[in-house]
C-alpha positions as CSV (number, residue, x, y, z in Angstrom):
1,X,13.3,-4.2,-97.9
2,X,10.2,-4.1,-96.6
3,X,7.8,-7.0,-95.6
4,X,5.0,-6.9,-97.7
5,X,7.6,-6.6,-100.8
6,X,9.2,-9.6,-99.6
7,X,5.9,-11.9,-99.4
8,X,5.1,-10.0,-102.8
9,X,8.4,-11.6,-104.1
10,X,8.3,-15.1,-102.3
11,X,4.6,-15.2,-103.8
12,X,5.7,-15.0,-106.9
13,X,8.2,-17.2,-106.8
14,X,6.0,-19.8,-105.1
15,X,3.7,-19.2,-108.4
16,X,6.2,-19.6,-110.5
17,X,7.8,-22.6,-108.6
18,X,4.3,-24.4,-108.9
19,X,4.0,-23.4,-112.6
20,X,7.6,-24.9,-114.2
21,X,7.2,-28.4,-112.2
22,X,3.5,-29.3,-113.5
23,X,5.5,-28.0,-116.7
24,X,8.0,-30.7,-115.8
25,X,6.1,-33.1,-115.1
26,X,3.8,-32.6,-118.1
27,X,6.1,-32.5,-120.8
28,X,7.1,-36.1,-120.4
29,X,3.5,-37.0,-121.5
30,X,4.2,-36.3,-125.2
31,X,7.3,-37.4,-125.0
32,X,6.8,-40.5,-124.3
33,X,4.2,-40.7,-126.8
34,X,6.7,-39.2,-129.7
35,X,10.2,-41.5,-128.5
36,X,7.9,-44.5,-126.7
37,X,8.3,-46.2,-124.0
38,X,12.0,-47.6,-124.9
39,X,12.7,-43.8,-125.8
40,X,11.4,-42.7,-122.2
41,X,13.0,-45.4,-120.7
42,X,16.4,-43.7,-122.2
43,X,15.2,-40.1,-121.5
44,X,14.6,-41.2,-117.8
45,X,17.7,-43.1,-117.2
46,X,19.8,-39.3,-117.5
47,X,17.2,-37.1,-116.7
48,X,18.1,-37.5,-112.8
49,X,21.8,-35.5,-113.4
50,X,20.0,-32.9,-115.1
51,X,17.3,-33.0,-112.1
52,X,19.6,-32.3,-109.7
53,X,21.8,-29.3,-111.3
54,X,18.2,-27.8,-111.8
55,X,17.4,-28.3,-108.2
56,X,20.9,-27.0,-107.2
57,X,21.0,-24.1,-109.8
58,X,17.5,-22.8,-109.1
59,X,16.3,-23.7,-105.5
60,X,19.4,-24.7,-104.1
61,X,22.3,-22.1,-104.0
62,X,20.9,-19.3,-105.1
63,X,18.8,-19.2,-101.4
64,X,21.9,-19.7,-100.0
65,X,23.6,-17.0,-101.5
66,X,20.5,-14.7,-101.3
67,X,20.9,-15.6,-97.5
68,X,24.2,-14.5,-97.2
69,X,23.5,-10.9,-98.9
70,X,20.3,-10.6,-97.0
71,X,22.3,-10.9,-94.0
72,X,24.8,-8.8,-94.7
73,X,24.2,-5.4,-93.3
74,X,27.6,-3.8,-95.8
75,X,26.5,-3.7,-98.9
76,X,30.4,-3.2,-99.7
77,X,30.6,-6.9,-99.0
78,X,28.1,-7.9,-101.6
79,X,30.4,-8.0,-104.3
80,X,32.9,-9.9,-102.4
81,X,30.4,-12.5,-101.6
82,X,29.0,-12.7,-105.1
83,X,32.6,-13.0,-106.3
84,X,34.0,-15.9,-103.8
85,X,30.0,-17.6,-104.3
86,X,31.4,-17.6,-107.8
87,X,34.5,-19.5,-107.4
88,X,32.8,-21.9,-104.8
89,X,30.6,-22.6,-107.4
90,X,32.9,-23.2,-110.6
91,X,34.6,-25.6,-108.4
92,X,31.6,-27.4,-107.8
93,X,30.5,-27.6,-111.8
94,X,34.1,-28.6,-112.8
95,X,34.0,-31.4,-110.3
96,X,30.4,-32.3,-111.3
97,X,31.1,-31.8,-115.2
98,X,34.4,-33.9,-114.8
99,X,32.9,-36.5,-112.9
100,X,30.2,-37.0,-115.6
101,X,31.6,-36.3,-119.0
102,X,35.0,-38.4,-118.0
103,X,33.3,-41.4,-116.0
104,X,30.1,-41.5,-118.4
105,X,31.4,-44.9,-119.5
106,X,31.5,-46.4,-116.3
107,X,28.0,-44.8,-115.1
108,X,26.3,-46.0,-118.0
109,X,28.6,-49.4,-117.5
110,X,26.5,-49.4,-113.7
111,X,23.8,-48.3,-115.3
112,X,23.6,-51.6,-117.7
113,X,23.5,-49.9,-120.9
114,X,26.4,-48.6,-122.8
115,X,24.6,-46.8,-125.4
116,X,24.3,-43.9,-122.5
117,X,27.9,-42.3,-122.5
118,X,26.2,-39.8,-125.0
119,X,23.5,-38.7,-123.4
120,X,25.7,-38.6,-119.9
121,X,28.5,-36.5,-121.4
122,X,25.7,-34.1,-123.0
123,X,23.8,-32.9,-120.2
124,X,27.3,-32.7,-117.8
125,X,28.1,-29.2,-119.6
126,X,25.3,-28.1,-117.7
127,X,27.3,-28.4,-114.8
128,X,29.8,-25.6,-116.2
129,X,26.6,-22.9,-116.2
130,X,26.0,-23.7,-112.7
131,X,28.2,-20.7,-111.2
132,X,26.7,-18.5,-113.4
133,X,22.8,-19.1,-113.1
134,X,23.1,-20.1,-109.2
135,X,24.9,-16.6,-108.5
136,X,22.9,-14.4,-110.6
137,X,19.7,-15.5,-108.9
138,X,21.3,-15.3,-105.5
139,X,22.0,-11.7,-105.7
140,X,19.2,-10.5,-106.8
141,X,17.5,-12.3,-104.6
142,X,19.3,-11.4,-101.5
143,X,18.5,-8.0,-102.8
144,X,14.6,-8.8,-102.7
145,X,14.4,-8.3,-106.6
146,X,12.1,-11.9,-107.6
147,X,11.5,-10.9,-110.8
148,X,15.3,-12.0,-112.7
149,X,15.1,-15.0,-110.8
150,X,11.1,-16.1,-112.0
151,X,11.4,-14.4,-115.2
152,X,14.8,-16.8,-115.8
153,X,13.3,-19.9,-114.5
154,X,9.8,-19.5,-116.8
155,X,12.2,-19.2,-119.8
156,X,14.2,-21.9,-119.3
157,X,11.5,-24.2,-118.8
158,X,9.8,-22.9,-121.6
159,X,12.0,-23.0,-124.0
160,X,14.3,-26.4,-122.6
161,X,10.8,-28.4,-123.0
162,X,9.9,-26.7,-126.4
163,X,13.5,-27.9,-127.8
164,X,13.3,-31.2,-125.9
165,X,10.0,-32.2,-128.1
166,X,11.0,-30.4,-131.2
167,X,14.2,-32.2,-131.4
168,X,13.0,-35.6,-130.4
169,X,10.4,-35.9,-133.0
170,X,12.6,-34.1,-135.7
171,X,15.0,-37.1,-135.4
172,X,13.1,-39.6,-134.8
173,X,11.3,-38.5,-138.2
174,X,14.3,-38.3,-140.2
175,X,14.6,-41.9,-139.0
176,X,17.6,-41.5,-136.2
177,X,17.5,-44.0,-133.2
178,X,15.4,-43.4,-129.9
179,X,19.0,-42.6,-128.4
180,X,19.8,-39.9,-130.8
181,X,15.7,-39.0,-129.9
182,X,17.4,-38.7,-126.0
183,X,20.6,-37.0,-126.7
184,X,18.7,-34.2,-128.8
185,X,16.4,-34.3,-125.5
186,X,19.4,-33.9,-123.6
187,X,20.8,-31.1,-125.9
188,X,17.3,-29.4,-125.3
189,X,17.6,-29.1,-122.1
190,X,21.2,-27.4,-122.2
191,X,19.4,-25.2,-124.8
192,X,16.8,-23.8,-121.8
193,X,19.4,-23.3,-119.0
194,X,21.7,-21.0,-121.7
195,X,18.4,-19.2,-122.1
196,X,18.1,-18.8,-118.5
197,X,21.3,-17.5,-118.1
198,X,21.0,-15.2,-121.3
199,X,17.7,-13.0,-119.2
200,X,20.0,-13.2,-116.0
201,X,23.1,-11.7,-118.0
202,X,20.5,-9.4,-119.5
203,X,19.2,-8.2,-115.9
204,X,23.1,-8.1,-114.8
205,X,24.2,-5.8,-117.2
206,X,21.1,-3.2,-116.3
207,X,22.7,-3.3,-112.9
208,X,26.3,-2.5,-113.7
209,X,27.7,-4.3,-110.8
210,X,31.5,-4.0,-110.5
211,X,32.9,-6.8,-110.0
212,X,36.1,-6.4,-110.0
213,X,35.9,-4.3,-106.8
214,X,38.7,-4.4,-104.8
215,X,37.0,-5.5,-101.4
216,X,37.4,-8.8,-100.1
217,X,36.0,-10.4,-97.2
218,X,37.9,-11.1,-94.0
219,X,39.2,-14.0,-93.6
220,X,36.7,-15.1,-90.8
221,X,33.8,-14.1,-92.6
222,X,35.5,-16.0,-95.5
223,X,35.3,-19.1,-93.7
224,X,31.4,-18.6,-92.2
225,X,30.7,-18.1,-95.9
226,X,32.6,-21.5,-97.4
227,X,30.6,-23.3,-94.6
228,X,27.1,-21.9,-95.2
229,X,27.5,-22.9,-98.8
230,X,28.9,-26.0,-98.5
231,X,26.3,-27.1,-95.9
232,X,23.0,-25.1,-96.3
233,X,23.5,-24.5,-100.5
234,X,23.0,-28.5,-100.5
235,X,20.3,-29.0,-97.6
236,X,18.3,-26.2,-98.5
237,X,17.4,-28.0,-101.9
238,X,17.4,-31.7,-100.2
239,X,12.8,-30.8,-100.5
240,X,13.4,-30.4,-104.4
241,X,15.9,-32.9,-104.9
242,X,13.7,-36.1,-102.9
243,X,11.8,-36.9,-106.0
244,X,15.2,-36.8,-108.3
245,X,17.5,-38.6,-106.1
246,X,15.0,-41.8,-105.8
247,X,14.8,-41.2,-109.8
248,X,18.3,-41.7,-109.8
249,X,18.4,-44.7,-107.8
250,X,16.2,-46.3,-110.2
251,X,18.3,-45.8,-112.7
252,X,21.6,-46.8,-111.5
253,X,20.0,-50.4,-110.2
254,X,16.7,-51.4,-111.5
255,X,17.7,-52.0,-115.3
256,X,20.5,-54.4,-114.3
257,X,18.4,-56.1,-111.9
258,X,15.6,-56.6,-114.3
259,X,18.7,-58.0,-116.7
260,X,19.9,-60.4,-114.0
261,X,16.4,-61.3,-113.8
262,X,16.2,-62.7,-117.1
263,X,14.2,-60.0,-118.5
264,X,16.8,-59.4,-121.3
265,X,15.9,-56.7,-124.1
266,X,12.5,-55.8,-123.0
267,X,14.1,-54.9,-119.3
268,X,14.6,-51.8,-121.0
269,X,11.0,-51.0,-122.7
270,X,9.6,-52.5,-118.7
271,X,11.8,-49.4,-117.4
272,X,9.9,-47.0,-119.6
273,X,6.6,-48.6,-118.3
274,X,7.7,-48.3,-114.9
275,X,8.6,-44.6,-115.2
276,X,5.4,-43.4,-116.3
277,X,4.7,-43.3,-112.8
278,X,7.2,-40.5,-112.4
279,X,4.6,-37.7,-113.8
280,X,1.4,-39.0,-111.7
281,X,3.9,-38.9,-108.6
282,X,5.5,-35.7,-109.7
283,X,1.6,-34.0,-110.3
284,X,0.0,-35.2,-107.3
285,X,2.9,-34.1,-104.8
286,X,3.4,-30.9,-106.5
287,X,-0.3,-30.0,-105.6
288,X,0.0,-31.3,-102.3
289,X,2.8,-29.7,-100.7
290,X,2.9,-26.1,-103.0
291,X,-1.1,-25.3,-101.1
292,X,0.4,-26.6,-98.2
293,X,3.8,-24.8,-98.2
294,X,2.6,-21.8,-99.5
295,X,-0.1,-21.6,-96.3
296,X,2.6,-21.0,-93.9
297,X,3.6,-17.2,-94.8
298,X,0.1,-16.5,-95.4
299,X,-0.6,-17.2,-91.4
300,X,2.0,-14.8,-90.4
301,X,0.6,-13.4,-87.1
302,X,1.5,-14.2,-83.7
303,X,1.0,-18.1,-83.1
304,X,0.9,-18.6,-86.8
305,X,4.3,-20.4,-87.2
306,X,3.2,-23.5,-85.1
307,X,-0.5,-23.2,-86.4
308,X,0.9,-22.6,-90.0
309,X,3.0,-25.8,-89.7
310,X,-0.5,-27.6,-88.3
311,X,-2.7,-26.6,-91.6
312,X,0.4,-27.6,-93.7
313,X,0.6,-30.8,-92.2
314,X,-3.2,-31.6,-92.6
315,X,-3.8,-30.0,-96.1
316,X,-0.8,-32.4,-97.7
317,X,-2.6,-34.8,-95.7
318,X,-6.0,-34.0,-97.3
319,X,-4.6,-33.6,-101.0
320,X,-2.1,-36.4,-101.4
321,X,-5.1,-38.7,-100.1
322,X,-7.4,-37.6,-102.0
323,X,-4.8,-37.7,-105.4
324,X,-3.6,-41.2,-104.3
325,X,-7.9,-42.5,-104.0
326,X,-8.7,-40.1,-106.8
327,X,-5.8,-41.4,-109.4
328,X,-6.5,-45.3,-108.5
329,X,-9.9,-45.1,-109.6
330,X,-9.3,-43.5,-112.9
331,X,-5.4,-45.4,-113.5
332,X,-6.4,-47.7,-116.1
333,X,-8.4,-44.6,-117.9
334,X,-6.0,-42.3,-117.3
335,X,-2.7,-44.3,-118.6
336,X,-4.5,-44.9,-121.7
337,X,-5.3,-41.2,-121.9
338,X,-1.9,-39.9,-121.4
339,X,0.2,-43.2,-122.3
340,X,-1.6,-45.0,-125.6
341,X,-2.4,-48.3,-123.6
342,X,-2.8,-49.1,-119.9
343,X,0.2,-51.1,-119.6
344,X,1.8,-51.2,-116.1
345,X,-1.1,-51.0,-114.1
346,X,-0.5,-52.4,-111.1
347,X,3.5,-50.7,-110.7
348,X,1.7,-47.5,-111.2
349,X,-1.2,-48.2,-108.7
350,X,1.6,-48.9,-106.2
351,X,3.8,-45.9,-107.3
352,X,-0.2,-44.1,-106.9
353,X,-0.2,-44.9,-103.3
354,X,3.4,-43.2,-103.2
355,X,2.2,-39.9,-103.4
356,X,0.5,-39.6,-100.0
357,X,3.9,-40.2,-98.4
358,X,6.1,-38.1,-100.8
359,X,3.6,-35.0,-100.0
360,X,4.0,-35.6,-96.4
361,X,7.7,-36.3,-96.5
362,X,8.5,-33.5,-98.2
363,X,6.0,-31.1,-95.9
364,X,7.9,-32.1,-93.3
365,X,10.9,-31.9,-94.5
366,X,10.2,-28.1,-95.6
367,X,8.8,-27.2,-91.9
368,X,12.0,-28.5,-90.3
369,X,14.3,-26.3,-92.9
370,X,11.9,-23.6,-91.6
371,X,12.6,-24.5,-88.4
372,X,16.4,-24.1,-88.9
373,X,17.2,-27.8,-88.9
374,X,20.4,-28.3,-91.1
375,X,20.9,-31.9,-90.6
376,X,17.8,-34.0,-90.1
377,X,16.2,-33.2,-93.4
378,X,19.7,-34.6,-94.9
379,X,19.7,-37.5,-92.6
380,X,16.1,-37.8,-93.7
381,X,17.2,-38.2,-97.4
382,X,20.2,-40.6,-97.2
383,X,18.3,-42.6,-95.3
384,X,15.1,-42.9,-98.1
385,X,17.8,-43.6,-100.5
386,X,19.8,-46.4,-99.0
387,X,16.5,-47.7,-98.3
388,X,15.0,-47.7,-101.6
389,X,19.0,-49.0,-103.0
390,X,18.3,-52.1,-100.6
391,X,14.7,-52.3,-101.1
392,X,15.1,-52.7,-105.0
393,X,17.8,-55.4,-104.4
394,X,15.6,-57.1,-102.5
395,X,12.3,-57.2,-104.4
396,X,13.0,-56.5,-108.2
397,X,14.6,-59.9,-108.6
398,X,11.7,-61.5,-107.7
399,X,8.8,-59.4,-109.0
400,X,10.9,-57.2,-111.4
401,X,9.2,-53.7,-111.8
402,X,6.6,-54.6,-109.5
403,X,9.3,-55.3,-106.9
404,X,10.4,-51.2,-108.2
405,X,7.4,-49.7,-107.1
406,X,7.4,-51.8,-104.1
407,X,10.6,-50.7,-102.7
408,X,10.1,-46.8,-103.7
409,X,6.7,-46.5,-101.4
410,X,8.1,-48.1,-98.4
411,X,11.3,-46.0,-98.7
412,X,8.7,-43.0,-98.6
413,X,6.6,-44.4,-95.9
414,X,9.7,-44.6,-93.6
415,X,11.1,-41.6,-94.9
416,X,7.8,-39.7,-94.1
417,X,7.6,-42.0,-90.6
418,X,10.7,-40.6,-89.6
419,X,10.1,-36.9,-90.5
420,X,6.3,-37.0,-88.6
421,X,8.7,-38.0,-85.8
422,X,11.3,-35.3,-86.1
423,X,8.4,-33.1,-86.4
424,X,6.0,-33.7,-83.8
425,X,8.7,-33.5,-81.5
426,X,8.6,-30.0,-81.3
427,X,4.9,-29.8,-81.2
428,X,2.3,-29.4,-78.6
429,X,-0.2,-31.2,-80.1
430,X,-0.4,-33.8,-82.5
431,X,0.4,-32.8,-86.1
432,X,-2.9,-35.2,-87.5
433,X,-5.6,-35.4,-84.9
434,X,-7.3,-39.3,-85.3
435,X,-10.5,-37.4,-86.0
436,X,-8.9,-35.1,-89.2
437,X,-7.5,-38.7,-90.5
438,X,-10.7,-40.6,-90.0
439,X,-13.1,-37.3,-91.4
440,X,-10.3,-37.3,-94.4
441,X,-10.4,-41.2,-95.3
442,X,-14.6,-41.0,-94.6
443,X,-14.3,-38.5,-97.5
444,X,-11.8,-40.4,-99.8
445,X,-14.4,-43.6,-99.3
446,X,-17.2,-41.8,-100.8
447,X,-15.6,-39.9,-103.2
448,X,-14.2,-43.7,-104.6
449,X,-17.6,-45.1,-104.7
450,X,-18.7,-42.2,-106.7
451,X,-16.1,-42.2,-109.6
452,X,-15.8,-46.1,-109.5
453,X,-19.7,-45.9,-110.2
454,X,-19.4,-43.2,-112.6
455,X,-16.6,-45.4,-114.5
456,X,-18.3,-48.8,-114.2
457,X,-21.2,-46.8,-115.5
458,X,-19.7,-45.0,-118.8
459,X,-18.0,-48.4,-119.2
460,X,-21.3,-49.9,-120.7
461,X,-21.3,-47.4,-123.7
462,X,-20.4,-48.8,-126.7
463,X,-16.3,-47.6,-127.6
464,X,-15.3,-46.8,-131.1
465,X,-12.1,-45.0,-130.5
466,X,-10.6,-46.3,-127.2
467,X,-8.2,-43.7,-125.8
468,X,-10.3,-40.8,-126.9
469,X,-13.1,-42.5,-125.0
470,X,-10.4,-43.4,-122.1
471,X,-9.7,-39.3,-121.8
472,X,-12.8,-38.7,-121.7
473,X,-13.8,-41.1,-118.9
474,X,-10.6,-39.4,-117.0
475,X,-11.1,-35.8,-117.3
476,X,-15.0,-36.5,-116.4
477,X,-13.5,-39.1,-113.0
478,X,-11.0,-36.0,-112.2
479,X,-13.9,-33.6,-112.2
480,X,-16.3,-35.3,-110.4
481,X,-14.1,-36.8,-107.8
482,X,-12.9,-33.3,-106.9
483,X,-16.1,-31.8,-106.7
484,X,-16.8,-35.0,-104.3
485,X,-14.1,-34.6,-102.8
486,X,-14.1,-30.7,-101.5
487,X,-17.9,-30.4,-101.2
488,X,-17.3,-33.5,-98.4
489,X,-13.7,-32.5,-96.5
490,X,-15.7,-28.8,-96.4
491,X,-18.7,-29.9,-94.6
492,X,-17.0,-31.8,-92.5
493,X,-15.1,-28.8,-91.0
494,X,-11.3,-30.4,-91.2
495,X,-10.8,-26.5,-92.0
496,X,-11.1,-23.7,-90.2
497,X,-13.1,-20.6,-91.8
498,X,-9.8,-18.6,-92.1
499,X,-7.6,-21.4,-93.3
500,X,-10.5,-21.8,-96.2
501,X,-9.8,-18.1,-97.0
502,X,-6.7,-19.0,-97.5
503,X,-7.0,-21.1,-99.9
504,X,-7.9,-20.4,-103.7
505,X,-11.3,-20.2,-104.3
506,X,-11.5,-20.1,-100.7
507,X,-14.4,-17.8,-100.3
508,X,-16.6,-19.9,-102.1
509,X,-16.0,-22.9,-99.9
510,X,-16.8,-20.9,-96.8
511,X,-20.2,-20.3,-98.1
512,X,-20.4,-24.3,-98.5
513,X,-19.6,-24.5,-94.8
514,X,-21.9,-21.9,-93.4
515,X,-24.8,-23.6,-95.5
516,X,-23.8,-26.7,-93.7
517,X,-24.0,-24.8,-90.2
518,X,-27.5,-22.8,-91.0
């Protein structure tokens, strides 16, 4: 396969990457508006299992398997590998399935609300599909043929979120409760993965692959193969998973806390709250580290892996803080848009201020899996994890979901302390010059006085509908702090003229520049 066919293909799988998680993170908007915030709160609760077969069904194992046949100069051996892939794989769902559908009771017994087991023992049949969809993307993948794989993943989202808000709101209408609302949500999503496995079947058959063929691998290549996938199928999704995994943290601790706490009943409706942070966090890092990320292959010439990884590191820099300033000034205006009311404020301000980490943290992260580290990105994760785990012991007693958001930013701040570390160690220059963080934050300052203004301003118009008037505010704050925002970090030079060409749109912020310089 040739080179520029490859970028062609990792482009568009980039593309379509960026596309199904603002899809993902989207969605949950009307959701919660249909089911509420008790509904969420039970949506959000199981969500995480389905988070991470997604992760390991479409980022994780199928680049480990496309890996393997890339490498693999005998194409005789592709079959074998597809085939034992396969059987490493169902072993993996059945364990996954069995450990969900037979100990729902005692997960949702951790989890502080029984009512769960449903929703629990729904969404572990996805777990049976995961041989299926995680090999038929890895083959043709290995074989440089994007299109099954994007085509697959645009249709499950597609049609997992369409059946996720249809069924919600048909039962809720015909007057079932907000957990039969979040089993039919659950059910939804099994509905989208069988979809995605219906166009991969589709693109299978077209390509008549014997599979019965009577060549196995060797032994010893038997073994390198069991190892890759049972080491790089999990670590080369650890980047998707971050977000997910902290998710489920959340949701095996913070409603029992908030119990203990006293908070009773509502603990549960003060989970939903909480977790409409989970979209802002899952919007803002999405834009942070997809530009960032998807700079690297674009700066393929000699020297452009280590000054690739430099321009990732500062434009995840430049965009999470300009989300975290930008979203802070609009929050109240902006949960009242998306949310009905602007309840939660200060857990999602906190949860705000999250995002700069997350994008760095999972930059870094990324670079070192480019890099060919195996085991620091995992060490990198455990560690967030048991963090946040003691962190939310430690605060939510006290200040309940506050204590929440507390504990999930300084798990990311250490998470992304320790990645900068791993990092810069193999660097010859520091990844975020003093000058490029003080130019950025100069930036962020004036692009806060100018929406704050703008927003203090429009506040002195008389309101007769409040949330239409709140979106409005919003979408005006978003445009306006952007515009700010670019025209300033532009003139300023943090870029270079041929990272800006990079960029989308690039060519128009080059003229910006060069007006700046004349």
């Amino acid at each position: 396969m040739e080179r520029k066919d490859w970028l062609q293909g990792a482009f568009i799988l980039t593309l379509v990457a960026l596309f199904t998680k603002v899809l993902s993170a989207f969605y949950r908007i009307p959701y919660q508006n249909i089911a509420g915030d008790m509904g969420f709160y039970i949506y959000q609760q199981v969500y995480p299992f389905y988070g991470i077969f997604l992760a390991l069904s479409t980022y994780g194992y199928p680049v480990a398997i496309s890996k393997l046949i890339a490498k693999n100069k005998q194409s005789v051996y592709e079959v074998a590998i597809v085939r034992f892939s396969f059987y490493f794989l169902s072993f993996i769902g059945m364990v996954m399935f069995s450990i969900l559908y037979f100990g729902a009771s005692f997960l949702a017994t951790i989890m502080g609300d029984a009512q769960l087991v449903a929703l629990i023992r729904a969404i572990s049949f996805a777990f049976l599909l995961l041989p299926f969809t995680s090999v038929c993307r890895g083959y043709f993948q290995g074989r440089g043929e994007m299109v099954p794989t994007a085509v697959s993943q645009v249709v499950e989202q597609l049609i997992r979120v369409g059946a996720i808000l249809f069924l919600s709101f048909l039962l809720l209408h015909y007057g079932f409760t907000v957990y039969d609302a979040g089993a039919g949500a659950m059910f939804g999503s099994l509905i989208g993965s069988f979809a995605a496995l219906v166009v991969l079947a589709a693109y299978m058959l077209r390509k008549q692959m014997n599979i019965r063929a009577s060549i196995r691998l060797p032994k010893q290549e038997k073994r390198k193969v069991f190892l890759f996938l049972a080491i790089h199928g999990v670590t080369i999704c650890l980047a998707n998973m971050v977000l997910v995994l902290m998710q489920l943290v959340d949701s095996l601790t913070l409603l029992p806390l908030l119990q203990q706490a006293g908070l009773g009943e509502f603990a549960k409706t003060a989970k939903g709250i909480y977790d409409r942070g989970q979209p802002f966090i899952q919007l803002g890092t999405v834009a942070a580290t997809s530009f960032s990320l998807a700079l690297v292959p674009m700066l393929s010439q000699r020297q452009a892996h280590r000054e690739g990884v430099y321009t990732a590191a500062r434009l995840a820099f430049v965009i999470g803080l300009g989300a975290v300033v930008g979203l802070v000034c609009i929050l109240k205006q902006a949960n009242t848009m998306l949310f009905k009311d602007h309840a939660g404020a200060m857990e999602l301000t906190i949860l705000a201020i999250s995002i700069l980490f997350t994008s760095l943290t999972l930059t870094f992260i990324a670079i070192l899996q480019g890099l060919g580290d195996v085991f620091r990105p995992l060490f990198i994760v455990c560690i967030g994890m048991m963090l946040k785990w003691v962190f939310n012991i430690w605060f939510v007693p006290s200040w309940h979901t506050v204590g929440a958001a507390i504990a999930t930013c300084a798990a990311y701040a250490i998470m992304f302390i320790i990645a900068l570390f791993y990092v810069q160690k193999r660097m010859e220059r520091p990844l975020l010059s003093i000058i490029t963080v003080m130019k950025t934050m100069q930036a962020a300052v004036v692009m806060a006085m100018i929406v704050i203004g703008y927003v203090m301003l429009t506040n002195e118009l008389s309101v007769h509908h409040e949330r239409l008037f709140s979106s409005l505010q919003a979408i005006g704050g978003v445009f306006i702090g952007a515009f700010v925002y670019i025209i300033m970090i532009v003139k300023k030079g943090i870029f270079t003229k041929k990272e800006l060409f990079a960029l989308p749109f690039g060519r128009y912020f080059t003229h910006i520049k060069q007006r700046k310089a004349g």
